[in-house]
N, C-alpha and C positions, 0 to 999 in steps of 0.2 A: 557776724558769723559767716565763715564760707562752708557754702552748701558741699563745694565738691568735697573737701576734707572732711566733713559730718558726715554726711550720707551718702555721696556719690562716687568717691573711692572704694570707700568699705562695702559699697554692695558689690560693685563690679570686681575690686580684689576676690575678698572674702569671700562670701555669700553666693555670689555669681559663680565666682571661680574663672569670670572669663580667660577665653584665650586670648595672650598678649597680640596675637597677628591678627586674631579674625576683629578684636575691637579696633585695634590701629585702621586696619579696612575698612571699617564702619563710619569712625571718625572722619574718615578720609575724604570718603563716598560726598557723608554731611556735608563736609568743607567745599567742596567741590561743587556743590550745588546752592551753596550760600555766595561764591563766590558769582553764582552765572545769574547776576543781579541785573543786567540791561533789558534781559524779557521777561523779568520775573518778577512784579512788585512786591510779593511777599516776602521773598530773600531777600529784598534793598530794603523793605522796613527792620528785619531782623538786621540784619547786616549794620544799618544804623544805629539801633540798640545795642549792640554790640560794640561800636565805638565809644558808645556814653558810658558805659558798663568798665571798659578795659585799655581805652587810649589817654593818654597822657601829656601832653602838651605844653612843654616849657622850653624857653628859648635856651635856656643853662645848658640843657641836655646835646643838645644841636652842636655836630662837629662836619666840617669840610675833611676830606680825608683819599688821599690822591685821586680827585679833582670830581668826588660823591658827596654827595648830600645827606648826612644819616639824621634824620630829627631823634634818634634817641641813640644810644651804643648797645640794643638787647637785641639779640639776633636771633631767628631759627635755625640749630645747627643742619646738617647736611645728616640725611636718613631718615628725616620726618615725611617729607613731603617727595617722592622721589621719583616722578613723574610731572612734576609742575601742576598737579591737577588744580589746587586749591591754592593758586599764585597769588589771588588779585586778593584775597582772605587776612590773610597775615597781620595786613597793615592793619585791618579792621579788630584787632584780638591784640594791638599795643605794640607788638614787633616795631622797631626801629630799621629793621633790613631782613632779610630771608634769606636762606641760602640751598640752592635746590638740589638733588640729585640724591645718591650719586648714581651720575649717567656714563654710562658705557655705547661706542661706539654702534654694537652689533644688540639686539634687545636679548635678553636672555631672565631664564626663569628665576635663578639666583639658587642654593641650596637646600635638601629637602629638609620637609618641613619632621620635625617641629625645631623651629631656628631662632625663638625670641623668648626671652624666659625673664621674669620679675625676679627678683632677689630683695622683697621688702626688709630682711633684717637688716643688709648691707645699704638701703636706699639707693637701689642700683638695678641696671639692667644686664643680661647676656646675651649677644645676639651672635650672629654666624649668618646672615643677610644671604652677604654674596651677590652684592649690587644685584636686586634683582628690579627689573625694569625695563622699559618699553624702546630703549636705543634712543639716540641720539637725534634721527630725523624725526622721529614721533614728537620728542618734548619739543622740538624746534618748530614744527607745525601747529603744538597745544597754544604755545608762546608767543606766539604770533599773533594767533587770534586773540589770547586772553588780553594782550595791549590795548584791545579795544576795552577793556575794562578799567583800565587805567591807573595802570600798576604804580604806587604812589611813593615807593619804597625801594632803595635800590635792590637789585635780586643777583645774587650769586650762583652761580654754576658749578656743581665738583663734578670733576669728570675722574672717571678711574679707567682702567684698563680690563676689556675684555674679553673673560674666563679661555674662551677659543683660541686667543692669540698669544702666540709664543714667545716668551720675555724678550727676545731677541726681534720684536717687533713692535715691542711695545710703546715707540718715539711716536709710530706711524701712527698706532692704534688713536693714541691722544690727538693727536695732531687731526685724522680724520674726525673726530669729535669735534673738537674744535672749531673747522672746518662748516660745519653745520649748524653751529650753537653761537660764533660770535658777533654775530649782530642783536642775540638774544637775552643777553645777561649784560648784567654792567662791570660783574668781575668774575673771575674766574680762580678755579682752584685745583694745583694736581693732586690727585690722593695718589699718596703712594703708601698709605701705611697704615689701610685698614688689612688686619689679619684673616678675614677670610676670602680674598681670591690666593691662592695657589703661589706662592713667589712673589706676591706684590711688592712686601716691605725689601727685598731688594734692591728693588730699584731705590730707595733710597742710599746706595751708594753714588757715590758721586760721578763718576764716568757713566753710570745708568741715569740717572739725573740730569747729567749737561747733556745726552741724547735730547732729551725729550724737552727740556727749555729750552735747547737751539734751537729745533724746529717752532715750537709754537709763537717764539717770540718773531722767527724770521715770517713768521705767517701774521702776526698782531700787527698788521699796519696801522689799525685803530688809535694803536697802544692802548688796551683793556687793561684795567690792574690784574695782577695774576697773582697768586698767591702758590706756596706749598704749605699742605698739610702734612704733621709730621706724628709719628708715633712718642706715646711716652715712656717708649722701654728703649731706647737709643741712649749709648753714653755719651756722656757731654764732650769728647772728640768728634765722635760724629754727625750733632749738635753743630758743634763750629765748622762743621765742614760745609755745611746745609746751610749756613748763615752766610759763608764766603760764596760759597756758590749764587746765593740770593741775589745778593750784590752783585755780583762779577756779571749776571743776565738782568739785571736791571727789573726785579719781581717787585710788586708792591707791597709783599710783608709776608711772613709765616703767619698759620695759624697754629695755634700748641694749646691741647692736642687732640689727636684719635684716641682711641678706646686701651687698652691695656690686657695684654694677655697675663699679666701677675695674678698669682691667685691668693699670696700667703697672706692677705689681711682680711680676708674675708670671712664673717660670721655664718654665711652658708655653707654647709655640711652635703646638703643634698637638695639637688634641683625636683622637688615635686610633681612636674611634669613625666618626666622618666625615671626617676629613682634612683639616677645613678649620681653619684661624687660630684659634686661640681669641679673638680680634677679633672675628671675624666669628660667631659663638657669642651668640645672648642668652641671658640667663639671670642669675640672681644666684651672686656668691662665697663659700663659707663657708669657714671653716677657717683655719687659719694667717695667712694674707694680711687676715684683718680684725681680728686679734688687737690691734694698738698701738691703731688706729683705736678701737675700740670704749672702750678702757681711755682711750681719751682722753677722749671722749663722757661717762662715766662719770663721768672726777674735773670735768669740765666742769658738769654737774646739781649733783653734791655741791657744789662750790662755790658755783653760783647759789643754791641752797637751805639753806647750811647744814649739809647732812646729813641734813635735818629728810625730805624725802621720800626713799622706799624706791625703792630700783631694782635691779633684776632684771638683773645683766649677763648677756650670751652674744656670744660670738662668738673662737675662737681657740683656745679652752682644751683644752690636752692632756695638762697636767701640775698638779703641786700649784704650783708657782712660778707658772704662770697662774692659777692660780686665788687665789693668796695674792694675788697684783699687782688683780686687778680686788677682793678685797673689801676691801682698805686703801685704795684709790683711791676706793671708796664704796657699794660692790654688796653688798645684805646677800643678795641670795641671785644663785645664778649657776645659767648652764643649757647643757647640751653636746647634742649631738649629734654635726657631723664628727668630732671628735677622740674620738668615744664607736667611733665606724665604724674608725679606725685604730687606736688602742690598744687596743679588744677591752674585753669586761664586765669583767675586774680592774680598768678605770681607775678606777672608783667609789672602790672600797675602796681603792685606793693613795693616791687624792687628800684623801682624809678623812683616811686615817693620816699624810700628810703636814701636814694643816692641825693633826692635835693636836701634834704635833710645833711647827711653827710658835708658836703657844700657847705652850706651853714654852718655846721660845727667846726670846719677849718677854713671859715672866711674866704672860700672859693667862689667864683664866680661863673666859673663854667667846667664842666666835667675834664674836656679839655686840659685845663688845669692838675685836675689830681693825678696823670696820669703817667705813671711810675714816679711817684713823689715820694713813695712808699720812705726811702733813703736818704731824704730830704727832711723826714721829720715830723710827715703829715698823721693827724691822730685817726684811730679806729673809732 
């Protein structure tokens, strides 16, 4: 039986009625203090129990992936964790990789509140954020130290563009982020297509896009993998442009996708926090409602390319059958969050235990394998 789904959703949903920001705070705060285990014995014996409880460990699962180490393909998407507080945590809760942010250049407060809204009928969330977060040199100073904790997991970076600075500087804005953050993460990622800063998804045109890759890659002397993050309301022209573009500055892969400003399939009428239309609501959609959308995106890249580039899905995933569907479609690694918020920290380890499963029923030997086989014939 899982507790969180019996009683620890439905009290904190329902009965609580909490608020979706000030718990996400609370969780956070936790995490953050489970994570600062080198003075602390009591959060290193928790913390250990919490590996027995939620980590998972098979070699099947284990993929090299431009030139990282993932022991599993479940990732924490970008918005959970978005100060890096609870970096060293992750690994210890089944995560295969983290992905942190999203960080902005200048620290700023993000948009008022009330800005995070459940949508239980839809298994979905509303947010309107507005990278709100502590800037770029703050996470770059947390991350530093936390290394002493011995971050065990690759850790990713999404940097967005800061609300202050004007689209027409927006190359520099990332670039200085950048600048500060890359010796801190092992990949990096541009957002350009979360809907609440002011113009952002713009810059998903292409001449706003080769700005902003030129510079950062003429600054990646490392060679960091770098990704773009891409919206799922883009038509599939402009899809392939973002995929030409990928290649042409040499990125390590898209991720697909962000959240979705569509509203028309959704079973919410009215947001309960305000009472107003969930029409009349801005914000982006996660959860359930971007699930096909996304997996479509997915087998959409794989097939422009071959297979040949990597892509990072999220968006929907609440079960192993989600998660099977987007990596045979073509996602060699995948990343949750809502559906992390409604099925509770056992979904890691059930989803894994389901993918060796999977494996097994189509004579695979590593995850590796299944991934966009989808087309090849491989079974559900």
């Amino acid at each position: 039986m899982d507790i969180y789904q019996v009683a620890i959703r439905p009290f904190l949903f329902n009965l609580l009625k909490a608020d979706p920001e000030r718990l996400h705070s609370t969780t956070i705060r936790s995490l953050k203090w489970l994570s600062q285990t080198s003075n602390n014995p009591t959060s290193g014996w928790i913390n250990h129990r919490l590996q027995q409880y939620f980590c998972l460990e098979d070699a099947r699962l284990e993929q090299n992936l431009f030139g990282l180490n993932f022991p599993n393909p479940l990732g924490l998407a970008a918005g959970f964790d978005k100060d890096g507080v609870a970096a060293p945590i992750w690994s210890s809760l089944g995560f295969g990789f983290a992905e942190l942010g999203t960080v902005t250049y200048h620290p700023q407060p993000g948009n008022p509140r009330p800005r995070l809204f459940r949508l239980p009928l839809d298994k979905a969330a509303l947010n309107r954020m507005g990278f709100n977060n502590n800037g770029a040199a703050a996470i770059a100073k947390l991350l530093a130290e936390s290394q002493q904790n011995l971050i065990s997991i690759p850790i990713g970076l999404n940097l967005g563009k800061s609300k202050v600075t004007p689209l027409e500087e927006a190359a520099s804005d990332y670039l200085n982020s950048f600048r500060l953050l890359k010796d801190c993460g092992d990949y990096f990622v541009v957002n350009v297509s979360s809907p609440n800063t002011p113009g952002l998804r713009s810059l998903q045109d292409v001449a706003m896009l080769s700005e902003i890759l030129d510079l950062l890659q003429k600054e990646n002397t490392a060679q960091k993998p770098l990704f773009v993050k891409i919206a799922p309301d883009l038509e599939w022209e402009a899809i392939a442009d973002i995929i030409s573009l990928s290649q042409t500055y040499h990125l390590a892969g898209i991720i697909a996708t962000n959240t979705t400003i569509r509203r028309d399939q959704l079973k919410t009428q009215v947001i309960d926090q305000t009472g107003k239309s969930v029409l009349e609501e801005a914000g982006g959609i996660s959860g359930a409602p971007l699930r096909d959308r996304s997996t479509e995106i997915i087998r959409f890249i794989a097939a422009q390319t071959q297979g040949k580039m990597p892509i990072i899905g999220v968006g929907g995933i609440f079960s192993t059958e989600d998660a099977w569907e987007k990596i045979t479609a073509g996602a060699s690694l995948i990343q949750v969050y809502t559906g992390w918020i409604y099925e509770g920290p056992m979904m890691v380890r059930c989803i894994l235990q389901g993918l060796l499963s999977k494996l097994e029923q189509n004579g695979l030997s590593s995850i590796s394998e299944a991934v966009g086989k989808e087309r090849l014939g491989v079974r559900g």
